[in-house]
PDB file of N, CA, C, O and CB in Angstrom:
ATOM      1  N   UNK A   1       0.821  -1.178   0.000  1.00  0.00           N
ATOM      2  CA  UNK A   1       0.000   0.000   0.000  1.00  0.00           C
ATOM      3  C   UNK A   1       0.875   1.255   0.000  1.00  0.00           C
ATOM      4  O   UNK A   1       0.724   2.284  -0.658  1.00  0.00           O
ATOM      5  CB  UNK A   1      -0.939  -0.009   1.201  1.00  0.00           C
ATOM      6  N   UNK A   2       1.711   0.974   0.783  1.00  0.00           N
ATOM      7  CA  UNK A   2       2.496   2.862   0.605  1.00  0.00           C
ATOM      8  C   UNK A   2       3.413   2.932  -0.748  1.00  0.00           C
ATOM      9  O   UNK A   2       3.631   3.995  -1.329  1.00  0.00           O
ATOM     10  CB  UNK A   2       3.928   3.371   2.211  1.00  0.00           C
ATOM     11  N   UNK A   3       4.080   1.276  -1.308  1.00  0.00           N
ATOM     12  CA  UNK A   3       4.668   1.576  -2.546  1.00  0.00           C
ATOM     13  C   UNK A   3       3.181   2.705  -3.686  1.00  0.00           C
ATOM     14  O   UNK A   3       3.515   3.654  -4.396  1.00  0.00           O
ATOM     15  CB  UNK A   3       5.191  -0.327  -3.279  1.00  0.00           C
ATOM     16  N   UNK A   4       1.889   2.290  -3.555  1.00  0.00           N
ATOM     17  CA  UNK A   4       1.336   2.999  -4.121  1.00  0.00           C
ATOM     18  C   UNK A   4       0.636   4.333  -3.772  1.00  0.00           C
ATOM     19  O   UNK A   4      -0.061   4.979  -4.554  1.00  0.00           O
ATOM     20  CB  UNK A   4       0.816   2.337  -4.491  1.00  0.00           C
ATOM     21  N   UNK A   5       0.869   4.602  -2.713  1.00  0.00           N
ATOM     22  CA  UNK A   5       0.892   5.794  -2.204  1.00  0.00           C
ATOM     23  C   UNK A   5       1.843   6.635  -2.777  1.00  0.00           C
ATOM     24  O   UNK A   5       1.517   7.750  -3.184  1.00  0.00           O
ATOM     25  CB  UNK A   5       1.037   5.726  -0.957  1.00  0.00           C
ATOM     26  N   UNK A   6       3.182   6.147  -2.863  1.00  0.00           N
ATOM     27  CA  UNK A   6       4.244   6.801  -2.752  1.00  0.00           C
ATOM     28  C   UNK A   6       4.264   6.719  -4.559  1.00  0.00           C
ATOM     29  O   UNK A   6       5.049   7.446  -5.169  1.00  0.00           O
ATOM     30  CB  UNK A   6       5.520   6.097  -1.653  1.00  0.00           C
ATOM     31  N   UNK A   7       3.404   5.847  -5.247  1.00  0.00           N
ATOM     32  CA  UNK A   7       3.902   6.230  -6.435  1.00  0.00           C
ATOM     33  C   UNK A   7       2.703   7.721  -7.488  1.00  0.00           C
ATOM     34  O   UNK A   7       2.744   8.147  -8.642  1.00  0.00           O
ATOM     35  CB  UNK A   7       4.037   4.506  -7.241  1.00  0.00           C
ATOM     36  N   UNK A   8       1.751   8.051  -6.194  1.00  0.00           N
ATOM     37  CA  UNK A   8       1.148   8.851  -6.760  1.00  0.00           C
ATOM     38  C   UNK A   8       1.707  10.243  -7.261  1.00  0.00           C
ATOM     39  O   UNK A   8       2.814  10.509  -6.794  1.00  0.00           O
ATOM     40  CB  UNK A   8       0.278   8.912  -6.062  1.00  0.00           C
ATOM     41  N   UNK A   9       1.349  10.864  -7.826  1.00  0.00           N
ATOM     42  CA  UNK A   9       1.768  12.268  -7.989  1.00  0.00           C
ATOM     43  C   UNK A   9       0.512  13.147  -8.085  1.00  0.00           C
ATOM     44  O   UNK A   9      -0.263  13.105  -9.041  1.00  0.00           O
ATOM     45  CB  UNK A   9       2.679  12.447  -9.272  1.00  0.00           C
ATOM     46  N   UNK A  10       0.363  14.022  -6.917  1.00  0.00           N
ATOM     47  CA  UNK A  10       1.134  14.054  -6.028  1.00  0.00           C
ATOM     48  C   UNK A  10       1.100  12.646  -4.615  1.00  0.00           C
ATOM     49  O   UNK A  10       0.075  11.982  -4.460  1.00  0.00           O
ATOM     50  CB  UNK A  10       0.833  15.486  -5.655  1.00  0.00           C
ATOM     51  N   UNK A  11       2.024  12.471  -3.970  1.00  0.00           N
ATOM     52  CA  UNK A  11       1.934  11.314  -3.028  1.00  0.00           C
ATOM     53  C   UNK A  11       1.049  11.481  -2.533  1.00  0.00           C
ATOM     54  O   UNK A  11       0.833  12.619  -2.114  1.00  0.00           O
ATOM     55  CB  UNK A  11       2.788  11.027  -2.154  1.00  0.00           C
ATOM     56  N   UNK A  12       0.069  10.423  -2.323  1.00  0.00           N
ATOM     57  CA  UNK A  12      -1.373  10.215  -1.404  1.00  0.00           C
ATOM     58  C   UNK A  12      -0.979  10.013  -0.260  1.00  0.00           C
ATOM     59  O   UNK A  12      -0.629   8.860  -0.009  1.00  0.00           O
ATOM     60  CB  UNK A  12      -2.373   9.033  -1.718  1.00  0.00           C
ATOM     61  N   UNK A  13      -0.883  11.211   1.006  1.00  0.00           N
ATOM     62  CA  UNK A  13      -0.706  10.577   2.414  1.00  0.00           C
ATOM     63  C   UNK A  13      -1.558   9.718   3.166  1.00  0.00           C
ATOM     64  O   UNK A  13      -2.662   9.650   2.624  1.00  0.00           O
ATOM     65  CB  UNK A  13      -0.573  11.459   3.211  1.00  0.00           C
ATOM     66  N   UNK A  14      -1.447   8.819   4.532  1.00  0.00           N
ATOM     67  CA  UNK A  14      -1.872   8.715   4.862  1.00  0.00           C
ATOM     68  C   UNK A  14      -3.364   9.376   5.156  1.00  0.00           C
ATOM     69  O   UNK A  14      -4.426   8.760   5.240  1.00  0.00           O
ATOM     70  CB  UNK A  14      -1.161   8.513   5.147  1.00  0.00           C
ATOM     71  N   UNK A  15      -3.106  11.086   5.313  1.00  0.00           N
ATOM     72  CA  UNK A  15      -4.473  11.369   5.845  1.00  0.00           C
ATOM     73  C   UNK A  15      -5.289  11.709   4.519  1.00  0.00           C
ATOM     74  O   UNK A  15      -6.508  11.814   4.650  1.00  0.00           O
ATOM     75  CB  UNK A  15      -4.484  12.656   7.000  1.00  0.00           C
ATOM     76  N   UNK A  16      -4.761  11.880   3.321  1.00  0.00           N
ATOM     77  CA  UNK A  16      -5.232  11.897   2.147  1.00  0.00           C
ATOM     78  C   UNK A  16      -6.515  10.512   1.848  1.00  0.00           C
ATOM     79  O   UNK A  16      -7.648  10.613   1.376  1.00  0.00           O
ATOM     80  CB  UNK A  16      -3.856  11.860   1.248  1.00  0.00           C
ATOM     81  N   UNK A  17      -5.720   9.202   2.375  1.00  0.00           N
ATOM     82  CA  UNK A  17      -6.069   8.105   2.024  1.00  0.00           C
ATOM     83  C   UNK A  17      -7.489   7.676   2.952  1.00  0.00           C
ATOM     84  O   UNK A  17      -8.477   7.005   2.654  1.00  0.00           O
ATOM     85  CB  UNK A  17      -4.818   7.235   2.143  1.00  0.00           C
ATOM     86  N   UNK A  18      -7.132   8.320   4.078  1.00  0.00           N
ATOM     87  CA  UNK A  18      -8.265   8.100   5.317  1.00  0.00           C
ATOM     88  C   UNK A  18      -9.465   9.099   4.966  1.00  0.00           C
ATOM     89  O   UNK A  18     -10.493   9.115   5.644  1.00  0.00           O
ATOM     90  CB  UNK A  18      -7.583   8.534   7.025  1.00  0.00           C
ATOM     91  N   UNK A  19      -9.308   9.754   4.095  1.00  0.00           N
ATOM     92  CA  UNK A  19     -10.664  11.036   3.876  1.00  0.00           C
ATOM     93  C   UNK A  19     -11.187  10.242   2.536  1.00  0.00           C
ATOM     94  O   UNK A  19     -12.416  10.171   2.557  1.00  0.00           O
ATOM     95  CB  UNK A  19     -10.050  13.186   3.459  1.00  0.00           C
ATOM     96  N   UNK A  20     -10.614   9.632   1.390  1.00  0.00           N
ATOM     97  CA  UNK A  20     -10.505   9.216   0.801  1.00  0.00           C
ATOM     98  C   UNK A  20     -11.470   7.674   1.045  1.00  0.00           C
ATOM     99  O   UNK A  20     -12.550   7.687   0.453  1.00  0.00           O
ATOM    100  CB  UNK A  20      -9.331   9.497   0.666  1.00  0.00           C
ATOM    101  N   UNK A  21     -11.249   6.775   1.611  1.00  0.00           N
ATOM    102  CA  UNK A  21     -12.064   5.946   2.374  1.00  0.00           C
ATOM    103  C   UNK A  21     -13.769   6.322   2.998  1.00  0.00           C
ATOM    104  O   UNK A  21     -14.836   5.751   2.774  1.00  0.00           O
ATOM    105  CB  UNK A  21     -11.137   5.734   3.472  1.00  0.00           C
ATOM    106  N   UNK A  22     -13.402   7.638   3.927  1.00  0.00           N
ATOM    107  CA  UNK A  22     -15.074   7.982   4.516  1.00  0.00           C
ATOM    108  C   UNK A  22     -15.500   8.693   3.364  1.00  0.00           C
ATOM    109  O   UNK A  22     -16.598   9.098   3.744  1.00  0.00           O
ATOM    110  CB  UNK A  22     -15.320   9.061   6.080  1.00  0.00           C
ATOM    111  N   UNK A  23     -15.369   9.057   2.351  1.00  0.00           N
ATOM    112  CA  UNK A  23     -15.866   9.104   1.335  1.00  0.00           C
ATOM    113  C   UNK A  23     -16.846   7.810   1.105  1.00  0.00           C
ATOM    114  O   UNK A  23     -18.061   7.618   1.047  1.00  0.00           O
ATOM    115  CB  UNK A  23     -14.845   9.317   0.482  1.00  0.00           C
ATOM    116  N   UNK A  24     -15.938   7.217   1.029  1.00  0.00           N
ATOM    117  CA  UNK A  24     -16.829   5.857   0.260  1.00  0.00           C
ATOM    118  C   UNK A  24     -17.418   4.647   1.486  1.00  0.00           C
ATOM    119  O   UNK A  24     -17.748   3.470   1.340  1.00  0.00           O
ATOM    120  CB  UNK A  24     -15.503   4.838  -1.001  1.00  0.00           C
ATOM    121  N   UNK A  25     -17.376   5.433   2.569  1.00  0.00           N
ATOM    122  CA  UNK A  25     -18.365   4.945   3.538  1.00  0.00           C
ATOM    123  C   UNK A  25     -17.427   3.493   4.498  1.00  0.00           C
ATOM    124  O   UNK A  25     -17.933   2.529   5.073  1.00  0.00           O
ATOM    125  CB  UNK A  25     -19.981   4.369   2.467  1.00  0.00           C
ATOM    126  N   UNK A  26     -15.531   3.967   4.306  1.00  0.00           N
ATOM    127  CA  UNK A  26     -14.977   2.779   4.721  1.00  0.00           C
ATOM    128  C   UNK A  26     -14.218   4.083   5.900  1.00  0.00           C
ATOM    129  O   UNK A  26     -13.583   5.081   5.556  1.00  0.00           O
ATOM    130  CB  UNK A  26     -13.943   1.597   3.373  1.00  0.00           C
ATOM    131  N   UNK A  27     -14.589   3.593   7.457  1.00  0.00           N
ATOM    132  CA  UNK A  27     -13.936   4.142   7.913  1.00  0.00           C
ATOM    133  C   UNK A  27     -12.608   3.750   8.978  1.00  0.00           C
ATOM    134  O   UNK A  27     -12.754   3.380  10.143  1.00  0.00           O
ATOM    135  CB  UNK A  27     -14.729   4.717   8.170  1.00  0.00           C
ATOM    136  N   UNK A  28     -11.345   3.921   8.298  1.00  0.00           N
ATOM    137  CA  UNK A  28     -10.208   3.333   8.905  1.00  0.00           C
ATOM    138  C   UNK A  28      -9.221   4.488   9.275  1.00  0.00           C
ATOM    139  O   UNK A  28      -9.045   5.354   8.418  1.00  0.00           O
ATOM    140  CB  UNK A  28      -9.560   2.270   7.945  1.00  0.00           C
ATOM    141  N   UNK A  29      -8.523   4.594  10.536  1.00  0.00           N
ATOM    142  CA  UNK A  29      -8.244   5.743  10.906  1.00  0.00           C
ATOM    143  C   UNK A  29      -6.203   5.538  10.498  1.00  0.00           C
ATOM    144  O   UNK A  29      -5.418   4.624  10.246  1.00  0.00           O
ATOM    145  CB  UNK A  29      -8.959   6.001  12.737  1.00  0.00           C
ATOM    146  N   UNK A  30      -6.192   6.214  10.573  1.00  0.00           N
ATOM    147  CA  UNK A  30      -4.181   6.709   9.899  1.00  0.00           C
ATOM    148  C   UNK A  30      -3.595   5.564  10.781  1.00  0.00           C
ATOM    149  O   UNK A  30      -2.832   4.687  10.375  1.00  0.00           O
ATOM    150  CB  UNK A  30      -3.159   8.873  10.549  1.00  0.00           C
ATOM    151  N   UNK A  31      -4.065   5.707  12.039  1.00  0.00           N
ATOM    152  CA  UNK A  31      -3.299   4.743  12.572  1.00  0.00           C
ATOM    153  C   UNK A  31      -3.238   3.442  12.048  1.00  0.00           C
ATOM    154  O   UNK A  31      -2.264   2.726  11.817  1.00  0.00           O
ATOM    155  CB  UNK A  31      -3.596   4.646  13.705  1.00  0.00           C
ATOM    156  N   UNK A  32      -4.881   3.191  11.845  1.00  0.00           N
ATOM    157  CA  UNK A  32      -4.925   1.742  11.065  1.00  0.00           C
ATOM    158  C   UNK A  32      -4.388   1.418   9.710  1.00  0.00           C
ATOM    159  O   UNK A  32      -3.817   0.441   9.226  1.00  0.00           O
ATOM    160  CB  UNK A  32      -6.237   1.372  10.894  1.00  0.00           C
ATOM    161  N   UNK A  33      -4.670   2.271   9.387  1.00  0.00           N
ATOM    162  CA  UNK A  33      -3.786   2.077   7.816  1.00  0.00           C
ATOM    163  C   UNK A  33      -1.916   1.777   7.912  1.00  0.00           C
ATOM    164  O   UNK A  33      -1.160   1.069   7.247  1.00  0.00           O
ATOM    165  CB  UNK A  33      -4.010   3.889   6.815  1.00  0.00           C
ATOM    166  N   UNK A  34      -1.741   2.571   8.907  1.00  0.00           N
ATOM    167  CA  UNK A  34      -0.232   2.421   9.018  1.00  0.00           C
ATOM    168  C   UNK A  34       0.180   1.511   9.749  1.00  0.00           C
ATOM    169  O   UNK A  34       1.406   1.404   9.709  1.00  0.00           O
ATOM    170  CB  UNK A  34       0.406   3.445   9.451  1.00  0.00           C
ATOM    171  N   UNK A  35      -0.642   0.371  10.806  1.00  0.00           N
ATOM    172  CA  UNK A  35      -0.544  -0.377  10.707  1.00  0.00           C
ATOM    173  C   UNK A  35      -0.696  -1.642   9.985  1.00  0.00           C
ATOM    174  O   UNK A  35      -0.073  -2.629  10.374  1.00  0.00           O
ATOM    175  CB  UNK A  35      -0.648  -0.168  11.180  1.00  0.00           C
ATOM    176  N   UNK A  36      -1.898  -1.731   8.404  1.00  0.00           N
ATOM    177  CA  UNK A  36      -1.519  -2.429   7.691  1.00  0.00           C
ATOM    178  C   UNK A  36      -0.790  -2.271   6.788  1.00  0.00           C
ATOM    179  O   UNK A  36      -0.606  -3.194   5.995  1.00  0.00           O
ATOM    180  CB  UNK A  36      -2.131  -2.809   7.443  1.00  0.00           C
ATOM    181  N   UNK A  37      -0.076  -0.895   6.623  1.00  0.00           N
ATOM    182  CA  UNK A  37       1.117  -0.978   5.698  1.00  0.00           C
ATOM    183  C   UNK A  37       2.624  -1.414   6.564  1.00  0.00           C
ATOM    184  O   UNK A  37       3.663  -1.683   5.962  1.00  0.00           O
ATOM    185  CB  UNK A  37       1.257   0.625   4.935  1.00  0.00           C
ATOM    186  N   UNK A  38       2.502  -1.418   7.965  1.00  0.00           N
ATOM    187  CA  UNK A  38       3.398  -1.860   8.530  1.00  0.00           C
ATOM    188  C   UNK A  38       3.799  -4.076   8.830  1.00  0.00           C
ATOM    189  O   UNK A  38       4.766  -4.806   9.052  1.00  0.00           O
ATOM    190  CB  UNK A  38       3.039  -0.889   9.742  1.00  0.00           C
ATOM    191  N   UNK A  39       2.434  -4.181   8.642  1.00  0.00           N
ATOM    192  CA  UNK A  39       2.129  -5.383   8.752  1.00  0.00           C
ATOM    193  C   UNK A  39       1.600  -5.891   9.915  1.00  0.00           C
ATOM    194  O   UNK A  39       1.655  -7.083  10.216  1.00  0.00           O
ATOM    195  CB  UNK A  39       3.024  -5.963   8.467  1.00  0.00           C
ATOM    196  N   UNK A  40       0.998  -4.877  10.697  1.00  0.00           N
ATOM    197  CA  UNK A  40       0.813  -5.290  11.888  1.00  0.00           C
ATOM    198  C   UNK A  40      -0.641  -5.479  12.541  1.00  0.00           C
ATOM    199  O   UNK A  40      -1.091  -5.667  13.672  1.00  0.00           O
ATOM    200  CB  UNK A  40       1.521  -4.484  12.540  1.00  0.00           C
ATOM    201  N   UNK A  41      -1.237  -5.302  10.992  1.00  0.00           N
ATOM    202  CA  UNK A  41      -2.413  -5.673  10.708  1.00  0.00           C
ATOM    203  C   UNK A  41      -2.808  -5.986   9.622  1.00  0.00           C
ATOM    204  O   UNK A  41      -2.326  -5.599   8.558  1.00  0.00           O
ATOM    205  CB  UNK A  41      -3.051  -5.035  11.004  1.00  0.00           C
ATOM    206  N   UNK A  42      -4.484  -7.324   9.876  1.00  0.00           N
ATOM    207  CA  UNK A  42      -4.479  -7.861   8.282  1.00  0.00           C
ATOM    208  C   UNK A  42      -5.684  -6.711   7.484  1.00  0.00           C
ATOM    209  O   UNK A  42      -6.538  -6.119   8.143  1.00  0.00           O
ATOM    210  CB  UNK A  42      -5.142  -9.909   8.182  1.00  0.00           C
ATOM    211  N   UNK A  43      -5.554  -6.588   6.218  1.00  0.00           N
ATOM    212  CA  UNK A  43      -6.847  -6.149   5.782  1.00  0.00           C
ATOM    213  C   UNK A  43      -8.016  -7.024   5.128  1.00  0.00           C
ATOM    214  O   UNK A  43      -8.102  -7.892   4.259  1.00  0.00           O
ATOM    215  CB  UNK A  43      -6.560  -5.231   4.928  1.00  0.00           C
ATOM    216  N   UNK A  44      -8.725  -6.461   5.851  1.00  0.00           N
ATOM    217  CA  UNK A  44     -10.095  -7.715   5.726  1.00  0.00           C
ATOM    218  C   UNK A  44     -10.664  -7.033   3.486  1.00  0.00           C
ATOM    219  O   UNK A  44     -10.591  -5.954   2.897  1.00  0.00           O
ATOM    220  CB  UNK A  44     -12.252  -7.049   7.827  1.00  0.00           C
ATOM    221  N   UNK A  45     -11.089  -8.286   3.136  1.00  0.00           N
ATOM    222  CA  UNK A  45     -10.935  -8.288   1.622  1.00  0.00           C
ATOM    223  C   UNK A  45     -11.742  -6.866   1.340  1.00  0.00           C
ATOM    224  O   UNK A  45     -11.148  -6.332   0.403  1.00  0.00           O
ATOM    225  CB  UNK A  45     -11.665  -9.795   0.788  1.00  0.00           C
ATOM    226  N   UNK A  46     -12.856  -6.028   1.766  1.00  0.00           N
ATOM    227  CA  UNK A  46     -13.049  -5.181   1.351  1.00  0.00           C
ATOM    228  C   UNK A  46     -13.171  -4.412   1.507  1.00  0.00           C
ATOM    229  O   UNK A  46     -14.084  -3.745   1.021  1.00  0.00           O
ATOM    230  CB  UNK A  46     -13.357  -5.163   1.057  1.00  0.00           C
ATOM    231  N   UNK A  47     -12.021  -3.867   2.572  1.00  0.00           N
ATOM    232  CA  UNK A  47     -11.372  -2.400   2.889  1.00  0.00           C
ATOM    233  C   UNK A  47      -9.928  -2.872   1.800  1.00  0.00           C
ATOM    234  O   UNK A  47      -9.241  -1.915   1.444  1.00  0.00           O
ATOM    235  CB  UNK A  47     -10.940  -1.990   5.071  1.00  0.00           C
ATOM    236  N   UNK A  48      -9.564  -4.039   1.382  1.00  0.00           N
ATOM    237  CA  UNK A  48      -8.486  -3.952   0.575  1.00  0.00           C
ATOM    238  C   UNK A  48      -8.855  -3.464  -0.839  1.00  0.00           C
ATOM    239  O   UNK A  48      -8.137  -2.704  -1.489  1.00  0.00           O
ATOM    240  CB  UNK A  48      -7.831  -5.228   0.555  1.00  0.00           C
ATOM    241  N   UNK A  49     -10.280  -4.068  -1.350  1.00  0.00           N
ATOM    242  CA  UNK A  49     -10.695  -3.488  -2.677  1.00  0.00           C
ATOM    243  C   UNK A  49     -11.325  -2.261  -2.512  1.00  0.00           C
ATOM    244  O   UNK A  49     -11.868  -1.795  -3.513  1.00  0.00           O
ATOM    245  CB  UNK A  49     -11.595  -4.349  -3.436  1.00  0.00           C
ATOM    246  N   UNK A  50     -11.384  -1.523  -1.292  1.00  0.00           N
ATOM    247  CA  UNK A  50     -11.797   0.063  -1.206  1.00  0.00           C
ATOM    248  C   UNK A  50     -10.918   0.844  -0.793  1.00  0.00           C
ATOM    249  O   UNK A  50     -11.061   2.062  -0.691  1.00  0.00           O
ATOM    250  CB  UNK A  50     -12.848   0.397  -0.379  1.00  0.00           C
ATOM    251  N   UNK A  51      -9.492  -0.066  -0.399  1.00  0.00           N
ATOM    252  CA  UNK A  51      -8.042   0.879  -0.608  1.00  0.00           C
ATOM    253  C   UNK A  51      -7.753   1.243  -2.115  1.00  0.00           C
ATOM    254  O   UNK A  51      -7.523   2.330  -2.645  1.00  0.00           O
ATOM    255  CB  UNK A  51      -6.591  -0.020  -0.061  1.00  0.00           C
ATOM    256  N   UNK A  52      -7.868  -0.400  -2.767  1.00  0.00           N
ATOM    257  CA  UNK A  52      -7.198  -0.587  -4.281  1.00  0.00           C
ATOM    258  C   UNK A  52      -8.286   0.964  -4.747  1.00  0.00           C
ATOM    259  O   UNK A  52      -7.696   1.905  -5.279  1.00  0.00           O
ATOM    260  CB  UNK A  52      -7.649  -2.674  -5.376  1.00  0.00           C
ATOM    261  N   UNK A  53      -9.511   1.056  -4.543  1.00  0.00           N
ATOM    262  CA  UNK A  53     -10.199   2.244  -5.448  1.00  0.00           C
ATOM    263  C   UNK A  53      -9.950   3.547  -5.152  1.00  0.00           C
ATOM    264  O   UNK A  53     -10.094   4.466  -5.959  1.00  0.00           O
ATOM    265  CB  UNK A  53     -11.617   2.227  -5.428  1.00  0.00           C
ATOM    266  N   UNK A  54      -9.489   3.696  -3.745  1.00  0.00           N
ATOM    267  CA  UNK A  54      -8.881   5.317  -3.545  1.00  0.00           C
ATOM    268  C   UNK A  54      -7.850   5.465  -4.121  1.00  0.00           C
ATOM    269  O   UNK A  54      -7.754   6.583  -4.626  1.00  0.00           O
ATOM    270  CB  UNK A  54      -8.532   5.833  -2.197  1.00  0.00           C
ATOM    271  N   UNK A  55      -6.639   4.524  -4.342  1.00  0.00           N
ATOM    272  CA  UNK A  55      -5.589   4.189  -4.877  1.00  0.00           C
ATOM    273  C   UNK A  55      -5.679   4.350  -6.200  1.00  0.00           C
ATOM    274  O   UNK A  55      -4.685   4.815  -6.757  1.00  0.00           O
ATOM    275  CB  UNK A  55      -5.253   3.075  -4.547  1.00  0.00           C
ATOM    276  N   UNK A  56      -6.709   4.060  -6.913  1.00  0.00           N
ATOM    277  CA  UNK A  56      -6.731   3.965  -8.181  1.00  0.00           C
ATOM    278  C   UNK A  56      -5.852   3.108  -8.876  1.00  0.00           C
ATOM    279  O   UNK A  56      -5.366   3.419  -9.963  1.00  0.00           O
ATOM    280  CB  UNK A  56      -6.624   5.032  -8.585  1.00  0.00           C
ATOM    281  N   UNK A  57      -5.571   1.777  -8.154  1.00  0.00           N
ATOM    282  CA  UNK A  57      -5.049   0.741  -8.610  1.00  0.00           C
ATOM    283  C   UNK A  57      -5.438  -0.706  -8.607  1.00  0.00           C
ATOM    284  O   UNK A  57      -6.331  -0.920  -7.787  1.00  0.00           O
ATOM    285  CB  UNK A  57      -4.157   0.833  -8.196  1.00  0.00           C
ATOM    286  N   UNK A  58      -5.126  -1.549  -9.133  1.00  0.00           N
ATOM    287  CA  UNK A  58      -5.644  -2.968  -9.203  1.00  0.00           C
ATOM    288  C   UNK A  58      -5.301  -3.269  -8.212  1.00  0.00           C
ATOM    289  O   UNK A  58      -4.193  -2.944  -7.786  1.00  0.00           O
ATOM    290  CB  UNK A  58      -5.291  -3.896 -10.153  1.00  0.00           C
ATOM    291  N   UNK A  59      -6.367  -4.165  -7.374  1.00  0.00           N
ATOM    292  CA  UNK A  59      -6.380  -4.934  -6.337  1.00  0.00           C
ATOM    293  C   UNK A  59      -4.495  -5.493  -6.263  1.00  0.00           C
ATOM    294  O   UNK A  59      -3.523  -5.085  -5.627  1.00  0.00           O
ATOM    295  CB  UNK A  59      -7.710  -6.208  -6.638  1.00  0.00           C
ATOM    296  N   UNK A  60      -4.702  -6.543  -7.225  1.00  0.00           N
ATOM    297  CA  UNK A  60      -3.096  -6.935  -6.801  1.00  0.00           C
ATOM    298  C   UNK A  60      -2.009  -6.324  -7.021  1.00  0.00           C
ATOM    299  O   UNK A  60      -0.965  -6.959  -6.877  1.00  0.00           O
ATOM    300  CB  UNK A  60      -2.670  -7.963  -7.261  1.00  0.00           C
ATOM    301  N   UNK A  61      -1.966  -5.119  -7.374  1.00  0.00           N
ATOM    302  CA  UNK A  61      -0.851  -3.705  -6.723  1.00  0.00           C
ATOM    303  C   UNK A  61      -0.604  -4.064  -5.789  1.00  0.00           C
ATOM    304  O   UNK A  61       0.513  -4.465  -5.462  1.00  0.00           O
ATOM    305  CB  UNK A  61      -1.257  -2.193  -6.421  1.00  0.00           C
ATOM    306  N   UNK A  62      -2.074  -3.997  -4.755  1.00  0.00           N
ATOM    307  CA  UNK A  62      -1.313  -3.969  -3.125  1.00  0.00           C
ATOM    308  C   UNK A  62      -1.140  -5.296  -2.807  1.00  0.00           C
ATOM    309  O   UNK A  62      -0.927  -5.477  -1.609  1.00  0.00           O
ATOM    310  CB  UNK A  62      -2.240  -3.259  -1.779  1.00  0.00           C
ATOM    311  N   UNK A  63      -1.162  -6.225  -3.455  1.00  0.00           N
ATOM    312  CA  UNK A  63       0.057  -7.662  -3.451  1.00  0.00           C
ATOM    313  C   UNK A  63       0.718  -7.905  -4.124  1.00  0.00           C
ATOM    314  O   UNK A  63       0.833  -8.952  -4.762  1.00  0.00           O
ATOM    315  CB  UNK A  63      -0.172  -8.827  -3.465  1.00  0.00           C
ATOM    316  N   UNK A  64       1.543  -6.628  -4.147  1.00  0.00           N
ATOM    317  CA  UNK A  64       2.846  -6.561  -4.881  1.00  0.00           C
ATOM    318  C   UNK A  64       2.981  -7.346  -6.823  1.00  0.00           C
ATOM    319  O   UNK A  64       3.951  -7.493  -7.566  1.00  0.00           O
ATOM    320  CB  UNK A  64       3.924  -7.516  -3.648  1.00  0.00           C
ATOM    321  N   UNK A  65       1.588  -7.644  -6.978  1.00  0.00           N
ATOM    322  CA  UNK A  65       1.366  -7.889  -8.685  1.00  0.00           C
ATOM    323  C   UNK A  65       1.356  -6.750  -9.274  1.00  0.00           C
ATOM    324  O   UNK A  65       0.882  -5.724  -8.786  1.00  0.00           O
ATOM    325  CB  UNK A  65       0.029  -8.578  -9.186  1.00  0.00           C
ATOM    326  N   UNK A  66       2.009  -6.875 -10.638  1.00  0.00           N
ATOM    327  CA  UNK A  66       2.101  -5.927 -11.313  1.00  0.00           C
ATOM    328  C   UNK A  66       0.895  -5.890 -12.618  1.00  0.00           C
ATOM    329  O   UNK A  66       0.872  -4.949 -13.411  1.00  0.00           O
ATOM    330  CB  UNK A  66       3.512  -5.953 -11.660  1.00  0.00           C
TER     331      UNK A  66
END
């Protein structure tokens, strides 16, 4: 998740990504996110396909598929 954060232009921060989410009615707070980009949490399958859509990337981006 942060490789695609980090490949936005401009970079999607964390709090970018969390406003981004209650938009679309998923609400996960900075902390949580940075703990599943840390690994220290799992993401349940569809806060992962409502990351992949704030992201504007394919689901398996954020498993490292290209």
């Amino acid at each position: 998740m942060r490789k695609a954060r980090y490949a936005q232009k401009p970079v999607v921060t964390l709090d970018d990504l969390t406003a981004r989410l209650e938009v679309k009615g998923l609400f996960l707070s900075k902390s949580t996110l940075s703990k599943i980009e840390n690994g220290q949490r799992i993401a349940l399958d569809f806060e992962v396909l409502e990351i992949a859509k704030a992201l504007r990337v394919p689901v398996g981006e954020l498993y490292g598929n290209k």
